[in-house]
Steps between C-alpha positions, in 0.01 A plus 500: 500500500483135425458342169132426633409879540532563127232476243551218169382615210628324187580779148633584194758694369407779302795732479853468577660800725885574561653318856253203426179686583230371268097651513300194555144450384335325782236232497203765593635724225688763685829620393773505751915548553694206606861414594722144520520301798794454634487159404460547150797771490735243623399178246493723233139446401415713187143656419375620158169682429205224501674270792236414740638579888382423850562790694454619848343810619498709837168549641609874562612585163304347211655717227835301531581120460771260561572217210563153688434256208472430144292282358 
């Protein structure tokens, strides 16, 4: 899959989970799990409960996310 085949959807943190998961409280109101980009890993990029994210979504699983940016 290509960067183009995933769904943007910008968030906020809710909770903080152990291995940098966070639930995420998406723009329509719906609650889902979300994990660090790869990206974010490496520069060290730190999230705390009320950070609004970007985040990417696969059109075949909509109960997971993937963080790309904070804003």
């Amino acid at each position: 899959m290509s960067s183009e085949d995933f769904i943007e959807i910008n968030g906020t943190i809710e909770e903080l989970l152990p291995a940098t998961n966070f639930k995420v409280k998406l723009e329509d109101g719906r609650v889902i799990s979300a994990y660090l980009s790869g990206n974010m890993r490496r520069n060290r990029i730190k999230l705390t409960v009320g950070d609004e994210v970007k985040m990417q979504i696969s059109p075949y699983d909509l109960e997971k996310g993937r963080i790309v940016y904070r804003y």
